[in-house]
ZALO-841111 format. One line per field, with one value per residue: residue number from 1; chain; x, z negated, y of N, C-alpha, C in turn. Coordinates in pm, whole numbers, plus 32768, in hexadecimal, padded with zeros to 4 digits. Layout:
# residues N
num <- (NUM ...)
chaine <- (A ...)
nc1 <- (X ...)
nc3 <- (Z ...)
nc2 <- (Y ...)
cac1 <- (X ...)
cac3 <- (Z ...)
cac2 <- (Y ...)
cc1 <- (X ...)
cc3 <- (Z ...)
cc2 <- (Y ...)
# end
This chain:
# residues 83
num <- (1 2 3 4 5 6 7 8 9 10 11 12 13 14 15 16 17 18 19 20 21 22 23 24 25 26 27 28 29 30 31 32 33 34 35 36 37 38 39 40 41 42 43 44 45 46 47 48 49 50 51 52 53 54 55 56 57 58 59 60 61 62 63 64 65 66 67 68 69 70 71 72 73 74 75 76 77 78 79 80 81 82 83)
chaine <- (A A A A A A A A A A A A A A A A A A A A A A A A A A A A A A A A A A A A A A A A A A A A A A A A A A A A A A A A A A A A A A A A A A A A A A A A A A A A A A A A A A A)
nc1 <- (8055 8050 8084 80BD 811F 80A3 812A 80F3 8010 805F 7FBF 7F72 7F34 7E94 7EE8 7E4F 7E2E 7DB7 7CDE 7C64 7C41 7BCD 7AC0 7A85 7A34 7951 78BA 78B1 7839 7735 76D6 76BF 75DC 7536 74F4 749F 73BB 7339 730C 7277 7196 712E 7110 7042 6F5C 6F50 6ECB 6DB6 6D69 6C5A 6C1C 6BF6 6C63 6D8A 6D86 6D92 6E66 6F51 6F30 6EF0 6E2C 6E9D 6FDB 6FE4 6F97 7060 7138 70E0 7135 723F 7351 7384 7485 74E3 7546 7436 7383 7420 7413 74B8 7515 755A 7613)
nc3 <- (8000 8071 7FCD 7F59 7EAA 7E5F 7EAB 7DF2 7D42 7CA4 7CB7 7D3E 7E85 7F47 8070 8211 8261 81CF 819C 829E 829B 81DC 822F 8349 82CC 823B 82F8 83B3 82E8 82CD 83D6 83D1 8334 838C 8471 83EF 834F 845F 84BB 8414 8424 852F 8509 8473 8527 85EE 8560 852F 8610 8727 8799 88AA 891E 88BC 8957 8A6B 8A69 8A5C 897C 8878 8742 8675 86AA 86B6 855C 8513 8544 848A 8373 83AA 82F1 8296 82D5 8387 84F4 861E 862D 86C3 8766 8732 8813 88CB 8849)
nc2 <- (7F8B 80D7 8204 833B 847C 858F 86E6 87B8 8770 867A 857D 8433 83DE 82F0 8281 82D0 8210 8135 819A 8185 80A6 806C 80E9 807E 7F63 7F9A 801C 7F0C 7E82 7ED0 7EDF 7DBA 7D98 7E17 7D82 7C80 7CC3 7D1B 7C20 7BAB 7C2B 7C0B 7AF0 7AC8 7B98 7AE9 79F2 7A84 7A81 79F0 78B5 789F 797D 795A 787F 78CA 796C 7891 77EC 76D0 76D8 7625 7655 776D 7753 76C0 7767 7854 77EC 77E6 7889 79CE 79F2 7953 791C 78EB 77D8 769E 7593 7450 73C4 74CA 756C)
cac1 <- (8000 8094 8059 80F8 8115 8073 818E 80D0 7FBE 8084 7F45 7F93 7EE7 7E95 7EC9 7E0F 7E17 7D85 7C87 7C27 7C09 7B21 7A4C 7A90 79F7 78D7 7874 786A 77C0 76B0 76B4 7680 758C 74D2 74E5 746F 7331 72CA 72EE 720E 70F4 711C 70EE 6F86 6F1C 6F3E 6E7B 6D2C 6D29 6C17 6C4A 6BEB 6CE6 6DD9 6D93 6DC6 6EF5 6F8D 6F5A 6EA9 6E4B 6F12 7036 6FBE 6FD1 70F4 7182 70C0 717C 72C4 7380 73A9 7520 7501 74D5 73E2 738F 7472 740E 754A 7556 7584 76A3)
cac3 <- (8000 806A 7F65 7F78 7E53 7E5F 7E39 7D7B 7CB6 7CA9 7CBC 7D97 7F11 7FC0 812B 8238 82C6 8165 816E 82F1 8287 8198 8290 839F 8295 8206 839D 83B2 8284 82DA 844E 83B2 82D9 83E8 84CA 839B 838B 84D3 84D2 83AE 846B 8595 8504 843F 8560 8637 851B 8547 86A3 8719 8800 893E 892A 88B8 89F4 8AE0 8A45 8A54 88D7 87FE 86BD 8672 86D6 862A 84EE 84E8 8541 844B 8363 837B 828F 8308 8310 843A 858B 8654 864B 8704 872E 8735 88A1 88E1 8835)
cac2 <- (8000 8154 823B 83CD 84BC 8636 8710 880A 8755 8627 8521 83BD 83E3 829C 8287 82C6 817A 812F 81E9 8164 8028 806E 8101 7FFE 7F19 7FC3 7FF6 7E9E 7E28 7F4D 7E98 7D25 7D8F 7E1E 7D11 7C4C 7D19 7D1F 7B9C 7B72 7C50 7BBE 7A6A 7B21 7B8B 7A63 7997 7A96 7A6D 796C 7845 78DC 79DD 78BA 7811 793B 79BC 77ED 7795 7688 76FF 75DC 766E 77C2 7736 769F 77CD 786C 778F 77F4 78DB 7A38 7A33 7918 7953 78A6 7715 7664 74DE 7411 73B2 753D 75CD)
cc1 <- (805A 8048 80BD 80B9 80FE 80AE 814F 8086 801D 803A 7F98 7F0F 7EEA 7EBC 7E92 7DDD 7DB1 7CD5 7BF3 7C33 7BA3 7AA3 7A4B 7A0A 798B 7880 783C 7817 7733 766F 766C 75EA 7517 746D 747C 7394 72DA 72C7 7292 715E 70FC 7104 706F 6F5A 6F07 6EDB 6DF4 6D22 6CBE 6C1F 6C38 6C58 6D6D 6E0B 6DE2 6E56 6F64 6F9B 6EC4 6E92 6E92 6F8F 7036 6FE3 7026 7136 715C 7115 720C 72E5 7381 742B 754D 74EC 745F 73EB 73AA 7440 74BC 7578 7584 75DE 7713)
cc3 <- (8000 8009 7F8A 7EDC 7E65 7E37 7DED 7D14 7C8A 7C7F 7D34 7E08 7F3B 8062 8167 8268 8231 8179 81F9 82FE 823B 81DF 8307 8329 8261 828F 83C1 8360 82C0 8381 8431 8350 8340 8452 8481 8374 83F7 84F4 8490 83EF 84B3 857F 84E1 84B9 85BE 85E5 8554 85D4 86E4 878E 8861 895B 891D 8928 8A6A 8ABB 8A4E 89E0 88BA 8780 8657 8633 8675 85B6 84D1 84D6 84E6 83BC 835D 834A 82E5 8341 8371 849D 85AF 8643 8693 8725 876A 8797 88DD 88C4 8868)
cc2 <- (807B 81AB 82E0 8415 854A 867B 878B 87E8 86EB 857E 84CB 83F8 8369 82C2 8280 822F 811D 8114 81C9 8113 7FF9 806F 80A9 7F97 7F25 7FA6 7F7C 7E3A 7E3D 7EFE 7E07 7D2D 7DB6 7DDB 7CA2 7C59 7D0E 7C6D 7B74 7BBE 7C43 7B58 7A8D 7B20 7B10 7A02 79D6 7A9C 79EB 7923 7860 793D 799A 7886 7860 7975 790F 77A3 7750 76D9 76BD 7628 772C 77E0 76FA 7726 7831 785F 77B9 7878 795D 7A54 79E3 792B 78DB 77F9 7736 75EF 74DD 7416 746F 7572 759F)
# end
């Protein structure tokens, strides 16, 4: 950790690079968390949608709720043979 001394108050300064890693990292929490979010109401709404709309858009409600079903911090079902 670079560190620098204030030659008049004489208080410790971090470094910038410090300081833009902090913010690098906050950015991306603030990004995952978002992402996080809009996965969990995108899975909501997909539940009140009703089977005709289902159909036209290529889903089971099946398929729905599974996806319903998974945590918010996963992406999308997968089945096995796919990934």
């Amino acid at each position: 950790m670079l560190t620098t001394t204030h030659p008049c108050t004489g208080k410790t300064q971090q470094s910038k690079s410090i300081r833009q890693n902090v913010r690098s990292l906050l950015a991306r929490s603030l990004a995952t968390l978002h992402l996080w979010q809009q996965r969990r109401h995108g899975r909501r709404d997909l539940l009140g949608l009703h089977d005709r709309l289902l159909r036209d858009i290529g889903l089971s409600r099946a398929e729905v709720e599974r996806e319903a079903r998974q945590p918010f911090w996963r992406p999308e079902y997968q089945p096995l043979g796919c990934l």
